[in-house]
TIGUZA-526279 format. One record per residue (C-alpha): residue number from 1; x, y, z. Coordinates in steps of 0.05 Angstrom, whole numbers. Layout:
N
<rec seq="NUM" c1="X" c2="Y" c3="Z"/>
...
This chain:
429
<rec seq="1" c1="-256" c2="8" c3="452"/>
<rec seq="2" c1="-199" c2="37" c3="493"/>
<rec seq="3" c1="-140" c2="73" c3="450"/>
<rec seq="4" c1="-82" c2="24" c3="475"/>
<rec seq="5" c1="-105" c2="-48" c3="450"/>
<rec seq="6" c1="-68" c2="-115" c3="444"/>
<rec seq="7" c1="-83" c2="-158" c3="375"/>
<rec seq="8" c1="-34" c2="-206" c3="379"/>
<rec seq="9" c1="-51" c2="-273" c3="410"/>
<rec seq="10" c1="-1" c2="-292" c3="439"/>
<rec seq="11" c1="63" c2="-263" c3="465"/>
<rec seq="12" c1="137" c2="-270" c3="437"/>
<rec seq="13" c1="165" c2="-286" c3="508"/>
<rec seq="14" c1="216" c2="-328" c3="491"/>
<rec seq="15" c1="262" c2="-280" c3="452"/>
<rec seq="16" c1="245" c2="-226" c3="510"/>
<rec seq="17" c1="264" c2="-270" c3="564"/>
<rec seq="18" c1="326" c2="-313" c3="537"/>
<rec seq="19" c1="344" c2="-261" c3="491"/>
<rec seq="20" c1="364" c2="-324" c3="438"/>
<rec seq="21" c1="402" c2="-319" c3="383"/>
<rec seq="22" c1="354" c2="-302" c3="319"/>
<rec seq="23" c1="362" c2="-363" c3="270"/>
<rec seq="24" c1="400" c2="-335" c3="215"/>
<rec seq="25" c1="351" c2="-320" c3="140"/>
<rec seq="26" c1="403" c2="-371" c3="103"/>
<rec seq="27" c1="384" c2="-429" c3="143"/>
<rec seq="28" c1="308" c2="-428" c3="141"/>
<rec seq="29" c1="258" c2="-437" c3="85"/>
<rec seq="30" c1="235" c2="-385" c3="48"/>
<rec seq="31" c1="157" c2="-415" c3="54"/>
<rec seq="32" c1="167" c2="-405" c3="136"/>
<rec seq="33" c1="188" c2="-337" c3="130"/>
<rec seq="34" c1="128" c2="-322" c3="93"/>
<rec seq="35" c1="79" c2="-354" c3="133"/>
<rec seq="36" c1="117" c2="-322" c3="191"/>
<rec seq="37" c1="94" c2="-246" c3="152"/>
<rec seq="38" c1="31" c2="-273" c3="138"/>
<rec seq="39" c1="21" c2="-293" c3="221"/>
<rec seq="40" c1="57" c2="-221" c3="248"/>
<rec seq="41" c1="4" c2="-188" c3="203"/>
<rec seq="42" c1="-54" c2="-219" c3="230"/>
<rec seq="43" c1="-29" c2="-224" c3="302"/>
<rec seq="44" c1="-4" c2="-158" c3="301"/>
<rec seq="45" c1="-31" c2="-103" c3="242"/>
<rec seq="46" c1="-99" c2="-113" c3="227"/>
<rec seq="47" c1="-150" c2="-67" c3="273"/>
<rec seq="48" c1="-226" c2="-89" c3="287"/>
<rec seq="49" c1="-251" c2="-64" c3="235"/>
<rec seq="50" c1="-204" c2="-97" c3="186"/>
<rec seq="51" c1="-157" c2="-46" c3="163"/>
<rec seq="52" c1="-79" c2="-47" c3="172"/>
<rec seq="53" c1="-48" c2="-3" c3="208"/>
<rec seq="54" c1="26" c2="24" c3="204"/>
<rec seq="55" c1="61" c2="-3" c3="275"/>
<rec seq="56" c1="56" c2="-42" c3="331"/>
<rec seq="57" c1="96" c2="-59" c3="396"/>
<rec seq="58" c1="126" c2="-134" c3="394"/>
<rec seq="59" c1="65" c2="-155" c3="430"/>
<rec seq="60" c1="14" c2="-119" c3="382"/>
<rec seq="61" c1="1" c2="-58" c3="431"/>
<rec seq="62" c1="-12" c2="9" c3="397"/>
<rec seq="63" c1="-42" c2="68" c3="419"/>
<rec seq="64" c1="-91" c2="92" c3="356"/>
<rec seq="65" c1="-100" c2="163" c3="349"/>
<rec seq="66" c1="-163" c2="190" c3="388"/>
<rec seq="67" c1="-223" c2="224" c3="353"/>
<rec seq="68" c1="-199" c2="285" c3="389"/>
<rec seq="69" c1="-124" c2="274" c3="361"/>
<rec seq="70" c1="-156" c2="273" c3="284"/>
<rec seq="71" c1="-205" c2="327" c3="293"/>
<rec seq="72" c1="-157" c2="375" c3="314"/>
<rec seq="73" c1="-98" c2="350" c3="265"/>
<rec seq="74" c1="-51" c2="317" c3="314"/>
<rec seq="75" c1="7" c2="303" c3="299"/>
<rec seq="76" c1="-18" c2="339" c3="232"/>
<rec seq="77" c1="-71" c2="337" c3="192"/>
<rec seq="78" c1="-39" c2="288" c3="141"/>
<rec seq="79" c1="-33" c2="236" c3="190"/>
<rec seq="80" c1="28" c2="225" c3="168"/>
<rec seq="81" c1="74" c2="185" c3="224"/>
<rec seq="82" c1="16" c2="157" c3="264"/>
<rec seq="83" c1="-5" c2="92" c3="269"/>
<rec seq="84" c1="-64" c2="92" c3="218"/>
<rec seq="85" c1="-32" c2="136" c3="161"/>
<rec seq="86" c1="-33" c2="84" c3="102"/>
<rec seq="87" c1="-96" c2="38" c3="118"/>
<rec seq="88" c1="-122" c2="43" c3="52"/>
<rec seq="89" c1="-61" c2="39" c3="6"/>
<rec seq="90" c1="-36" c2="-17" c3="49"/>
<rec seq="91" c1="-98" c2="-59" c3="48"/>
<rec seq="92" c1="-115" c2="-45" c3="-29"/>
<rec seq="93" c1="-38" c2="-82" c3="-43"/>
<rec seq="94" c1="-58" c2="-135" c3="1"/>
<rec seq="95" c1="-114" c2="-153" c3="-7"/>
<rec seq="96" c1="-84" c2="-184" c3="-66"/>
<rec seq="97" c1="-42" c2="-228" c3="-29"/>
<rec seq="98" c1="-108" c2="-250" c3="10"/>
<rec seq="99" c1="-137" c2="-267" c3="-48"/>
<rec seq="100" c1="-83" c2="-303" c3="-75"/>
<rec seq="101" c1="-68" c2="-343" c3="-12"/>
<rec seq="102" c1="-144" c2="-365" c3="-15"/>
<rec seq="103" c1="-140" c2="-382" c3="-88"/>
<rec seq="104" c1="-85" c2="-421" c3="-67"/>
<rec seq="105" c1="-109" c2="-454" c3="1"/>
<rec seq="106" c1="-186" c2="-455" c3="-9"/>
<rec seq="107" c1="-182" c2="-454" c3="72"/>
<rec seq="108" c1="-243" c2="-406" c3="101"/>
<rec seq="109" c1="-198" c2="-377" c3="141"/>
<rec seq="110" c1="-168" c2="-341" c3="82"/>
<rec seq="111" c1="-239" c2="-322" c3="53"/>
<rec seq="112" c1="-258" c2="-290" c3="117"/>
<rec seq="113" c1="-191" c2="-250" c3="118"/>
<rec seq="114" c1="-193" c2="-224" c3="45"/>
<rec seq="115" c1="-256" c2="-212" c3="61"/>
<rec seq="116" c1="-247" c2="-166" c3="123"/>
<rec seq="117" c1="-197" c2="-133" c3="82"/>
<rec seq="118" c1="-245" c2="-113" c3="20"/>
<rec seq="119" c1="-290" c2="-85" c3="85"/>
<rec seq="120" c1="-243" c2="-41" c3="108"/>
<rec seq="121" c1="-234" c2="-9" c3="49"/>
<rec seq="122" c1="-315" c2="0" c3="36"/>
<rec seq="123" c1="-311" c2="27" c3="105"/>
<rec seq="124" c1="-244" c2="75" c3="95"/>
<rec seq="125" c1="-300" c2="98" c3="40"/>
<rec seq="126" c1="-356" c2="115" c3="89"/>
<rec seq="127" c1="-330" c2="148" c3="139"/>
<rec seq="128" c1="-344" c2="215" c3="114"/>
<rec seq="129" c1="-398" c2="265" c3="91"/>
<rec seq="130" c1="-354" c2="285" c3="32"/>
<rec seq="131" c1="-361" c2="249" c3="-31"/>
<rec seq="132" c1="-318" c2="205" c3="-58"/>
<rec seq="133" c1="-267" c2="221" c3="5"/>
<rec seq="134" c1="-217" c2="149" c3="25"/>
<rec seq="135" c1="-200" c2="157" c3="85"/>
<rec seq="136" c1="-125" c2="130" c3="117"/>
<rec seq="137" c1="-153" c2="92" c3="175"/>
<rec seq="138" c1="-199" c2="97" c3="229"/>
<rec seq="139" c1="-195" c2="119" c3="303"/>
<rec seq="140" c1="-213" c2="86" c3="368"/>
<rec seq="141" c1="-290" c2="94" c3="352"/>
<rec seq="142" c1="-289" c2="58" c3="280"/>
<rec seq="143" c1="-307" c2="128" c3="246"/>
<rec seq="144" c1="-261" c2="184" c3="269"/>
<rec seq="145" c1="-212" c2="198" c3="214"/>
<rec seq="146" c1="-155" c2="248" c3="187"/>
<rec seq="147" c1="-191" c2="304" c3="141"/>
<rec seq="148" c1="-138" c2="290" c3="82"/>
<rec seq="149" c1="-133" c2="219" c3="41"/>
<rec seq="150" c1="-82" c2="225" c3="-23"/>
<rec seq="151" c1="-73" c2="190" c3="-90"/>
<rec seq="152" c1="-22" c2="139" c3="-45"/>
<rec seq="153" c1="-83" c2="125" c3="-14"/>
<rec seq="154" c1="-137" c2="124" c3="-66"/>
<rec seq="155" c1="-102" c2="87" c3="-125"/>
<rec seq="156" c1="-86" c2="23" c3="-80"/>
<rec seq="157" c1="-162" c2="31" c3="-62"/>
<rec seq="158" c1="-193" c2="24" c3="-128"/>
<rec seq="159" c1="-135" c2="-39" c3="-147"/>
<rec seq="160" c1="-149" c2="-75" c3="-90"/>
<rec seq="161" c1="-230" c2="-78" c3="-92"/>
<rec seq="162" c1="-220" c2="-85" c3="-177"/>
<rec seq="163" c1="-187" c2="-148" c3="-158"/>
<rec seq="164" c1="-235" c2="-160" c3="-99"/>
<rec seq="165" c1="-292" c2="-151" c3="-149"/>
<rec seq="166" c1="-271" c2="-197" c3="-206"/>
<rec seq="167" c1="-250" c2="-257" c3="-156"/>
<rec seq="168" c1="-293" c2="-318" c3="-151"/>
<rec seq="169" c1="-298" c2="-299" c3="-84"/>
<rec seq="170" c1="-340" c2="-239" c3="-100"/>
<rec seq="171" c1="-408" c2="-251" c3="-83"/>
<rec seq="172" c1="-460" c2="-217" c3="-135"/>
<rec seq="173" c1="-484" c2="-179" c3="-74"/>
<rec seq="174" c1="-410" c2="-155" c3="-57"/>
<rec seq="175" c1="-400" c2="-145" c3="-131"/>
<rec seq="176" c1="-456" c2="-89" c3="-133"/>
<rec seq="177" c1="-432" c2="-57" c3="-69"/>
<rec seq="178" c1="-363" c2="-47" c3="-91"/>
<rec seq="179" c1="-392" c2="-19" c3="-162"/>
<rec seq="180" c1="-422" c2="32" c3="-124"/>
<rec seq="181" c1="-365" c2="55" c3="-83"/>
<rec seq="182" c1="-320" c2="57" c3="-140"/>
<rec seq="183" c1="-363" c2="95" c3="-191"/>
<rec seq="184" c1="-380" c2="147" c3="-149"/>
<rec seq="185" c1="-314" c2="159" c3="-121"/>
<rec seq="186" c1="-286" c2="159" c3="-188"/>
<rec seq="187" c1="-340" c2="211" c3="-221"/>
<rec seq="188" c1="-335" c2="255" c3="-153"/>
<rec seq="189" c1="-249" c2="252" c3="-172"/>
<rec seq="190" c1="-263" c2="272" c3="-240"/>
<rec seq="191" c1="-312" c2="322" c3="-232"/>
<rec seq="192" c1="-258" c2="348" c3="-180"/>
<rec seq="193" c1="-212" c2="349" c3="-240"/>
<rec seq="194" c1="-179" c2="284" c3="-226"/>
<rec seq="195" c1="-170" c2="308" c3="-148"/>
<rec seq="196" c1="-170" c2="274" c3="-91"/>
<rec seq="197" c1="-235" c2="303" c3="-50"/>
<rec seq="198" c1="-216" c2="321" c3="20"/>
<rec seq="199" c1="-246" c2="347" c3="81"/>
<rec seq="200" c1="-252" c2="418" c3="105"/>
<rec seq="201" c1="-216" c2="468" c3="113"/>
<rec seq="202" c1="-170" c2="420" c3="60"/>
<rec seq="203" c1="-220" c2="398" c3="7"/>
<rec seq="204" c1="-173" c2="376" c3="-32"/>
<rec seq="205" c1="-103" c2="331" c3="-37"/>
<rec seq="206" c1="-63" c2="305" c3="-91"/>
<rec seq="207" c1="-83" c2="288" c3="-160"/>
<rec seq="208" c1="-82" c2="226" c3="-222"/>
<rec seq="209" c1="-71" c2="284" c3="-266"/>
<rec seq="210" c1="-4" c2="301" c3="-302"/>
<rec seq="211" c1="46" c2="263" c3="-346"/>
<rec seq="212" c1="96" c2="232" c3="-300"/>
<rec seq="213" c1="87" c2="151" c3="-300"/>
<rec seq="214" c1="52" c2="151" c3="-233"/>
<rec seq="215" c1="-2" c2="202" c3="-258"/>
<rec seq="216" c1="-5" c2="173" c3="-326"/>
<rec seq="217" c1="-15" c2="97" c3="-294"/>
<rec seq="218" c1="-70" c2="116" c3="-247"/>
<rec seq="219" c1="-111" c2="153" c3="-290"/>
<rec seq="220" c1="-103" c2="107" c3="-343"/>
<rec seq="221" c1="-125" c2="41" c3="-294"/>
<rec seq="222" c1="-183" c2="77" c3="-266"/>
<rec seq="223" c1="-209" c2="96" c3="-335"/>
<rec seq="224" c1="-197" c2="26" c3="-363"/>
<rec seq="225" c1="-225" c2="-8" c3="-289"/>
<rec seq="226" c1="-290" c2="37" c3="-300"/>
<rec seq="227" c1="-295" c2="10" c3="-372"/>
<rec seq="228" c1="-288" c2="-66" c3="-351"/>
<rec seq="229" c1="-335" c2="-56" c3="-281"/>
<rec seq="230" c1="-397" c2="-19" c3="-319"/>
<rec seq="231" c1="-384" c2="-39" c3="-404"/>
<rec seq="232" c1="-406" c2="39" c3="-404"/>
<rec seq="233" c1="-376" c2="65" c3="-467"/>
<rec seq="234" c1="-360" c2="133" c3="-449"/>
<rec seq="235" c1="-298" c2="105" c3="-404"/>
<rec seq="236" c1="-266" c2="76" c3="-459"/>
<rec seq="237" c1="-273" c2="131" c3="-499"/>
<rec seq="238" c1="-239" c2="169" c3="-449"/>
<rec seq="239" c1="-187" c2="114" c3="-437"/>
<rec seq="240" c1="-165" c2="120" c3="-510"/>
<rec seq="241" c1="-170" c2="206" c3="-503"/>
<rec seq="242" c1="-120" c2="199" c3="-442"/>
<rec seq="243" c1="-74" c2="149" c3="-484"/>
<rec seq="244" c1="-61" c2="193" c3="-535"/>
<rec seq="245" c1="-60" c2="254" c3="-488"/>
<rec seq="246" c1="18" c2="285" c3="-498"/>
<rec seq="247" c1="54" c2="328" c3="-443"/>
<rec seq="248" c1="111" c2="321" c3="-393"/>
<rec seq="249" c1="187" c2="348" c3="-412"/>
<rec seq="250" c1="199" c2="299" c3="-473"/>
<rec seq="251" c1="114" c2="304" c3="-501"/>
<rec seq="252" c1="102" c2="233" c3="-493"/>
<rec seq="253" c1="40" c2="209" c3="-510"/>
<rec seq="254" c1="18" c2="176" c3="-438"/>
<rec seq="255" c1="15" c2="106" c3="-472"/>
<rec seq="256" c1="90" c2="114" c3="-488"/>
<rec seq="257" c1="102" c2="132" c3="-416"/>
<rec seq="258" c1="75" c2="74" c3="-391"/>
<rec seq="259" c1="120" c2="35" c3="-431"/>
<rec seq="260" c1="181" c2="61" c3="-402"/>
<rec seq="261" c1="160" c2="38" c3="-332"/>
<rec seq="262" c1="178" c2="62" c3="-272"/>
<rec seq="263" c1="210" c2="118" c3="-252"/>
<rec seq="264" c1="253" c2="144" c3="-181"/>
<rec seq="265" c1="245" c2="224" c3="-173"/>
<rec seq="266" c1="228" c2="255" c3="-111"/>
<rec seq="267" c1="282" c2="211" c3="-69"/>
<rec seq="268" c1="341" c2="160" c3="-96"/>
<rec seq="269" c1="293" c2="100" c3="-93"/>
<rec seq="270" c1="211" c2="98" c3="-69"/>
<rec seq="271" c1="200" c2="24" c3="-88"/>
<rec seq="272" c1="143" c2="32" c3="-41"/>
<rec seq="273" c1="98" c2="90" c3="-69"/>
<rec seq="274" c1="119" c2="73" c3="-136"/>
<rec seq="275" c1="89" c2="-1" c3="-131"/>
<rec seq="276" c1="23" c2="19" c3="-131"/>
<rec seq="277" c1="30" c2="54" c3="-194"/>
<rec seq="278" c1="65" c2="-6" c3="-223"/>
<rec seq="279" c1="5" c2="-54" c3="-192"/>
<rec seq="280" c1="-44" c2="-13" c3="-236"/>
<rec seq="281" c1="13" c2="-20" c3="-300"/>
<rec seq="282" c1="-2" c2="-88" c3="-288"/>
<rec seq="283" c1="-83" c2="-83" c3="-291"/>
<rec seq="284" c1="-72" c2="-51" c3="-350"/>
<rec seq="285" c1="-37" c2="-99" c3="-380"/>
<rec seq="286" c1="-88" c2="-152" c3="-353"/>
<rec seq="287" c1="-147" c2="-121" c3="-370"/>
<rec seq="288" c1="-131" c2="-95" c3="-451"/>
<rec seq="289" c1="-139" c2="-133" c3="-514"/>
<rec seq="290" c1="-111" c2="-85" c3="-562"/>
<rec seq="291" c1="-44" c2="-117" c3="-572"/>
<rec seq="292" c1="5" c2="-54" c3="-587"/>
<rec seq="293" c1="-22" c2="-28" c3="-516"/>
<rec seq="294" c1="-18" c2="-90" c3="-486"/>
<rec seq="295" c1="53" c2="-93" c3="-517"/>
<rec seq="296" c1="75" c2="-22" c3="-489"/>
<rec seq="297" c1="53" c2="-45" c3="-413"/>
<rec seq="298" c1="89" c2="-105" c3="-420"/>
<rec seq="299" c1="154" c2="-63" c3="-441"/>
<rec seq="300" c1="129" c2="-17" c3="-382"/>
<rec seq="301" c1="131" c2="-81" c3="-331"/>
<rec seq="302" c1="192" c2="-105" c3="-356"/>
<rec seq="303" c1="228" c2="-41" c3="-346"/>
<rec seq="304" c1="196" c2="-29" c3="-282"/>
<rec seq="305" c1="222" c2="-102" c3="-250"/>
<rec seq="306" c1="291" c2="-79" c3="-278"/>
<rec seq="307" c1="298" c2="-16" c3="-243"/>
<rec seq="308" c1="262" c2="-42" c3="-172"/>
<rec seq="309" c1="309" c2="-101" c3="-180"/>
<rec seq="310" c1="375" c2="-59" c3="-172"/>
<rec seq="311" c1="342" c2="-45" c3="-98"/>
<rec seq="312" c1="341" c2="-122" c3="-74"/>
<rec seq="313" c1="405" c2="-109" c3="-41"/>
<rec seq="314" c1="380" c2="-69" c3="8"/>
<rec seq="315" c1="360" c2="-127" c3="48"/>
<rec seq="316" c1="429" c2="-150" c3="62"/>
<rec seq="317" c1="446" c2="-75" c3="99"/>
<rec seq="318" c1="392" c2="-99" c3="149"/>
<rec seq="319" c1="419" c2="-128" c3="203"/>
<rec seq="320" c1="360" c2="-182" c3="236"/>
<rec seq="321" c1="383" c2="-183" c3="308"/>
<rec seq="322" c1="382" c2="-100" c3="297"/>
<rec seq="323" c1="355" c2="-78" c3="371"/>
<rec seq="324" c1="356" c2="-1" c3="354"/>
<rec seq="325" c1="302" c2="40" c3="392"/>
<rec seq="326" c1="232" c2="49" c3="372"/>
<rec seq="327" c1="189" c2="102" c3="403"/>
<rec seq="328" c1="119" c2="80" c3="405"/>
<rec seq="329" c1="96" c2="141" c3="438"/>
<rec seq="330" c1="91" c2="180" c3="372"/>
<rec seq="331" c1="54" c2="236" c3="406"/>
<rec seq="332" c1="115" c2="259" c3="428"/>
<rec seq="333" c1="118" c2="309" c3="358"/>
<rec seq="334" c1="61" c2="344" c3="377"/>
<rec seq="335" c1="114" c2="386" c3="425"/>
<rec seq="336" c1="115" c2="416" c3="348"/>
<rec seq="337" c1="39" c2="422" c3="330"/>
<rec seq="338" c1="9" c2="478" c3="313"/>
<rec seq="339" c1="-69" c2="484" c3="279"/>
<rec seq="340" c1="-70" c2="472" c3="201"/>
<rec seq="341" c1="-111" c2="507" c3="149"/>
<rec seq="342" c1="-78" c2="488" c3="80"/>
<rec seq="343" c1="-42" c2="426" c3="55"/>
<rec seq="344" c1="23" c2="455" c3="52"/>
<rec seq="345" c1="17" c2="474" c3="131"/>
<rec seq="346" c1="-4" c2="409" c3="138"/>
<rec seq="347" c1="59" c2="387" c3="100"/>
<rec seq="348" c1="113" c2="427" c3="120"/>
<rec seq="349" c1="96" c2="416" c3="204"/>
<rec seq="350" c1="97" c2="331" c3="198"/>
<rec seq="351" c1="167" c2="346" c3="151"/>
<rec seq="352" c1="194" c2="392" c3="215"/>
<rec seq="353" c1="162" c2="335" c3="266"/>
<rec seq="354" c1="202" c2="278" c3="233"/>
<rec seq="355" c1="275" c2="308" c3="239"/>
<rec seq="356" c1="275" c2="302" c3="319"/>
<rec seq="357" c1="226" c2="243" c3="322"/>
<rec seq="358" c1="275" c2="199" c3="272"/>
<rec seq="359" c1="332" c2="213" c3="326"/>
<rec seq="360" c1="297" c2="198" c3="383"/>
<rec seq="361" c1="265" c2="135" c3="337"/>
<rec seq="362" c1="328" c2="114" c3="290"/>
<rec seq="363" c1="299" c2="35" c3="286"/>
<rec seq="364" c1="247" c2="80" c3="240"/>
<rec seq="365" c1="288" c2="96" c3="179"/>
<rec seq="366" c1="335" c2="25" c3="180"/>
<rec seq="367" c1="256" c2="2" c3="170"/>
<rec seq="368" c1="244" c2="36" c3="121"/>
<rec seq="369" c1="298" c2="42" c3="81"/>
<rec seq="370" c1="315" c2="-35" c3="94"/>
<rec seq="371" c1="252" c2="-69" c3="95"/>
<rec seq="372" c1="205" c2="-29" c3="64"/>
<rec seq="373" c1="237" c2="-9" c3="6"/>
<rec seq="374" c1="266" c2="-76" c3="-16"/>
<rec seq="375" c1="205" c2="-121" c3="4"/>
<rec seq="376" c1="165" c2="-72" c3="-41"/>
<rec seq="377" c1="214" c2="-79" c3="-90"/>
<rec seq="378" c1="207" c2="-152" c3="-88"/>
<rec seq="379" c1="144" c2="-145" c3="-110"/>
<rec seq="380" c1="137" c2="-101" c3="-168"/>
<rec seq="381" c1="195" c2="-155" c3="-200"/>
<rec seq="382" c1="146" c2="-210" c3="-188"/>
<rec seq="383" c1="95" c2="-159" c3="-229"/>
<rec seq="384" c1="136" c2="-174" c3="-293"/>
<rec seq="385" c1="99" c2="-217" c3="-346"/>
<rec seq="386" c1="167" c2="-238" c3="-369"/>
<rec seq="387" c1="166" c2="-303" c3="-320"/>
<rec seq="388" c1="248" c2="-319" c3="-343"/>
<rec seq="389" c1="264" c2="-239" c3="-309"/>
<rec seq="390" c1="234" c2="-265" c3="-246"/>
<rec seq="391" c1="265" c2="-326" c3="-251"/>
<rec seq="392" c1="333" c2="-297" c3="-253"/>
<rec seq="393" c1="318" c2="-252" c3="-198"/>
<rec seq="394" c1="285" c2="-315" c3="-157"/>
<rec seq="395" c1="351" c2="-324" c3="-110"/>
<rec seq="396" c1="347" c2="-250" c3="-83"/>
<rec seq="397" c1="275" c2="-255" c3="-79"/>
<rec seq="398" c1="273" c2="-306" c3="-35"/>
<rec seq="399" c1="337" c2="-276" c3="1"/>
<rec seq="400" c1="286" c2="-209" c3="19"/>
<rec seq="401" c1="232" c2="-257" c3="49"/>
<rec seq="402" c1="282" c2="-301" c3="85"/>
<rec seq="403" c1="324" c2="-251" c3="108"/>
<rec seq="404" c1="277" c2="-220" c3="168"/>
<rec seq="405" c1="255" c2="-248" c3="225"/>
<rec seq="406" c1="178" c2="-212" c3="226"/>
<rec seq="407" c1="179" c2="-219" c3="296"/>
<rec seq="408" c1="217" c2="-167" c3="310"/>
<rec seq="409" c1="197" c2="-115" c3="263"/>
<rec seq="410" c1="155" c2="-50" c3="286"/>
<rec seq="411" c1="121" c2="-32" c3="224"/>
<rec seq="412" c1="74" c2="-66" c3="178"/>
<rec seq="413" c1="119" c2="-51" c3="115"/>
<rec seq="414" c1="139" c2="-123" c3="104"/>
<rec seq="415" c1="75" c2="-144" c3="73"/>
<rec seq="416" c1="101" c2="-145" c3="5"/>
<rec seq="417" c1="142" c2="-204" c3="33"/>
<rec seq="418" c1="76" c2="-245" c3="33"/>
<rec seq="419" c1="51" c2="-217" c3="-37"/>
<rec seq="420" c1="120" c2="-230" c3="-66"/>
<rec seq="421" c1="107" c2="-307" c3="-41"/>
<rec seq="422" c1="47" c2="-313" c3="-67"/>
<rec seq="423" c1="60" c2="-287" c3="-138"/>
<rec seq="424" c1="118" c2="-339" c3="-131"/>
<rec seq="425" c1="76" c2="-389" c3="-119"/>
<rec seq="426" c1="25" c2="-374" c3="-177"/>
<rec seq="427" c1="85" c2="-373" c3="-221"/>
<rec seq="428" c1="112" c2="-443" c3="-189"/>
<rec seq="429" c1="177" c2="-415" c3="-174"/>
């Protein structure tokens, strides 16, 4: 399959041509601007082999990396800013819109593309000789892959095939094959001491280990996931070890972390690596009977839909008929690349190739800073148990969905818009 391909099915030649004015957010349903997401996703985001990628051109052109390009590292060995750098955390969140939409319609259709989406994360699982490894995404060739995944990537992984494997959908087949994957990634991540494994010359990248509420909230879901997939004994003993388990700067057992929720540290808000910590929160809360635990991850949820709700707003700094410049020629950093050997070479070379490619690229950061962040936002408020919180927040949630016209977006990172709308819908609000 050649590197530059075309997914979408038909072309948007009417606002290229005429250049017509963008129908204002205020004036159309909130349902149409969903199903609008939903359509740019599939038309536009969603490779052969079922896995989303990061960006597109309007028409759904992108060039993937080549095998070459992730062998040697390029842009860097992260694969941080190219076009498949988050295939597995973005299809583990969405796949839970898939399966809600299906719950919802009953239509085939939607079988068949939950379905593809549970594949693509088996396959981000297979594509390497290392244990337990999750890859981001896949090359031209299906296979070829970036050496390093991360917890980003590997948390959203297990959520999205736990909630793959307990749908009706599941076939008892299926159900065995995702066991599989999950159990032996998991034991490969322990026996690594909670570490992501990694390829050569890397072997290792990021961790579920520590006491900040993202650490504390994977760990905690993947022991408590394990305990509900296999009824094996040992993982809830370990569960209850972890819960007890004190550390961080105030020595906080980690169940009393979890009930304080979210919280913002490495940048003013990150709605949208946060989430996926606050999506396991809320398999936690799903998934346990004891009723003071299941009490502290409702607190955690609550507070967590509090904190991402204070970033609705963001939508409204976003202007829709924005016609900014996007660079879809992200090879254009490599005039910076130099050969990797450690994470933190990895890390600091895609930090220097953003700088210049972000001013050459500004459409970029309004992105994501104005869609990303409040459409993920959107979500984890929709994550709250407490169905009167999202009630109150109901007018800016449908604001975020209306607001964008999908069409014209580069990136991917609006597809919380369509899991917002779905939990909406299961909520009847």
């Amino acid at each position: 399959m050649p590197a530059s391909l075309n997914r979408r099915q038909f072309l948007t030649t009417s606002l290229a041509a005429s250049g017509a004015a963008l129908v204002h957010a205020e004036s159309r349903s909130t349902a149409s601007a969903a199903e609008q997401a939903h359509a740019e996703i599939w038309q536009r985001f969603i490779d052969p082999y079922g896995i989303m990628i990061d960006f597109a051109d309007l028409d759904g052109r992108v060039s993937l990396p080549t095998p070459e390009e992730c062998r040697d590292g390029k842009p860097n060995a992260l694969g941080w800013w190219s076009p498949i750098e988050n295939g597995a955390m973005f299809n583990g969140l969405y796949l839970e819109a898939a399966l809600h939409r299906w719950q919802r319609t009953g239509s085939e259709k939607d079988a068949d593309q939950a379905r593809r989406l549970m594949k693509g994360l088996l396959l981000l699982n297979s594509i390497s000789e290392v244990k337990g490894f999750v890859g981001r995404g896949v090359s031209t060739d299906g296979k070829s892959h970036y050496p390093m995944g991360s917890n980003d990537q590997t948390l959203p992984w297990f959520l999205g095939l736990w909630r793959y494997w307990k749908s009706t959908l599941a076939t008892a087949e299926e159900k065995k094959q995702i066991r599989q994957h999950m159990e032996e990634t998991a034991l490969e991540i322990i026996r690594l001491g909670w570490q992501m494994p990694a390829e050569a010359p890397f072997h290792k990248r990021g961790s579920f280990r520590g006491h900040h509420f993202e650490e504390v909230a994977r760990m905690l879901f993947t022991l408590k996931m394990l305990h509900t997939l296999t009824g094996e004994q040992r993982w809830l003993e370990l569960y209850e070890e972890e819960l007890a388990n004190r550390g961080g700067e105030h020595q906080l057992t980690k169940l009393e972390i979890t009930e304080k929720g979210m919280v913002f540290f490495y940048a003013k808000t990150h709605n949208w690596t946060s989430c996926t910590a606050v999506g396991a929160l809320r398999g936690l809360w799903e998934m346990e009977a004891d009723a003071k635990r299941k009490e502290a991850y409702r607190k955690g949820l609550i507070a967590s839909a509090s904190l991402a709700a204070e970033s609705l707003s963001l939508t409204k700094q976003f202007d829709p008929a924005d016609s900014s410049t996007f660079v879809m020629d992200w090879r254009v950093m490599n005039v910076d690349w130099k050969p990797q050997k450690t994470e933190q070479e990895a890390q600091e070379l895609a930090l220097r190739q953003l700088k210049p490619f972000m001013k050459l690229a500004p459409r970029r950061g309004r992105e994501t800073a104005l869609v990303r962040e409040p459409t993920a936002a959107s979500w984890i408020v929709t994550l709250s148990p407490d169905v009167e919180q999202v009630r109150k927040s109901l007018p800016a949630l449908h604001q975020v969905i209306a607001h964008y016209d999908y069409t014209r977006l580069y990136y991917s990172q609006f597809f919380w818009s369509e899991m917002t709308w779905e939990r909406l819908q299961r909520l009847g609000l």
